[in-house]
N, C-alpha and C positions, 0 to 999 in steps of 0.2 A: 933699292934705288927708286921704287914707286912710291906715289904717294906726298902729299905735301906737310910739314909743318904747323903745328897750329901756330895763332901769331901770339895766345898771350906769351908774355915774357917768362914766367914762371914754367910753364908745359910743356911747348915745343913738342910734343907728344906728335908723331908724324902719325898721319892720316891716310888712310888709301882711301875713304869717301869722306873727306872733307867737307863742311858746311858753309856756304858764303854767307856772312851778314851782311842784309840789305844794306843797312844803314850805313857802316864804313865800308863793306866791300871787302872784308879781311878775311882768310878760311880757318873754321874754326873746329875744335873737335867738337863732340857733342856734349863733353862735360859744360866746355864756354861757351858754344851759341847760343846761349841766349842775351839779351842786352844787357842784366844785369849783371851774369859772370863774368862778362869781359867789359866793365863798366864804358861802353858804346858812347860816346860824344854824341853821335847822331838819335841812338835806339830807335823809339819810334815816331817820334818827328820824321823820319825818311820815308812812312808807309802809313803818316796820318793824313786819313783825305774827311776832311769832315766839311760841312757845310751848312750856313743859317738861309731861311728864306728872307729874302727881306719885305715886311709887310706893305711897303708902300708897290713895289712894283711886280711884288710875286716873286722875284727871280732870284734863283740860287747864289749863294756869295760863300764864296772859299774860306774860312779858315787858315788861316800862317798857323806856323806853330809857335803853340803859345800865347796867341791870340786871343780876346776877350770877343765876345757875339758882336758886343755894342762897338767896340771899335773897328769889329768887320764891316760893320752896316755905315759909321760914317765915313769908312775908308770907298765903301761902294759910293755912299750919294754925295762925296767930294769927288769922285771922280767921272760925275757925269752919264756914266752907265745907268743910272736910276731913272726911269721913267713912269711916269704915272700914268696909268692905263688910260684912253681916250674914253670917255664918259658917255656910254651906247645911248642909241637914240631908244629911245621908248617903243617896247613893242607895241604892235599894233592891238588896236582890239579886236575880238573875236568878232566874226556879221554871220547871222542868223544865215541858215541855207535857204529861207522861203522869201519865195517872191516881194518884193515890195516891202521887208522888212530890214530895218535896219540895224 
């Protein structure tokens, strides 16, 4: 009476420490959890966290899955979040410590 099911359809093999997969949420034995064995819709698109810097403003941009770099970056500087750093004023010059010199 304890214990859950795996969910592939072939196994059914009941489980008393069942493994959730992230990416569907389904409890699996250990022969299936991995993405492959239980060929996963999601796999790991559900726990891919990647990201490009984008050269113009520094700032981190998400990756979708599946996503191309180039199209993460115009998908950021079409949507306005792109800012180009304000252009610092020139540091000052160094002044000698002695009197009367400049």
């Amino acid at each position: 009476d304890h214990g859950v099911h795996c969910s592939d359809p072939y196994c059914r093999q009941r489980d008393l420490l069942p493994m959730e997969c992230k990416g569907c949420r389904q409890p699996y034995c250990v022969e299936h959890f991995p993405y492959g064995a239980h060929s996963c819709t999601k796999g790991l698109a559900a726990t891919d966290r990647r990201a490009v810097v984008c050269p113009a403003c520094k700032a981190g941009v998400r990756l979708e899955a599946g996503e191309e770099e180039r199209a993460a970056l115009e998908r950021h500087a079409a949507s306005g979040a792109c800012r180009r750093p304000e252009a610092a004023a020139p540091a000052p010059r160094p002044r000698c410590a002695a009197e009367g010199c400049r």
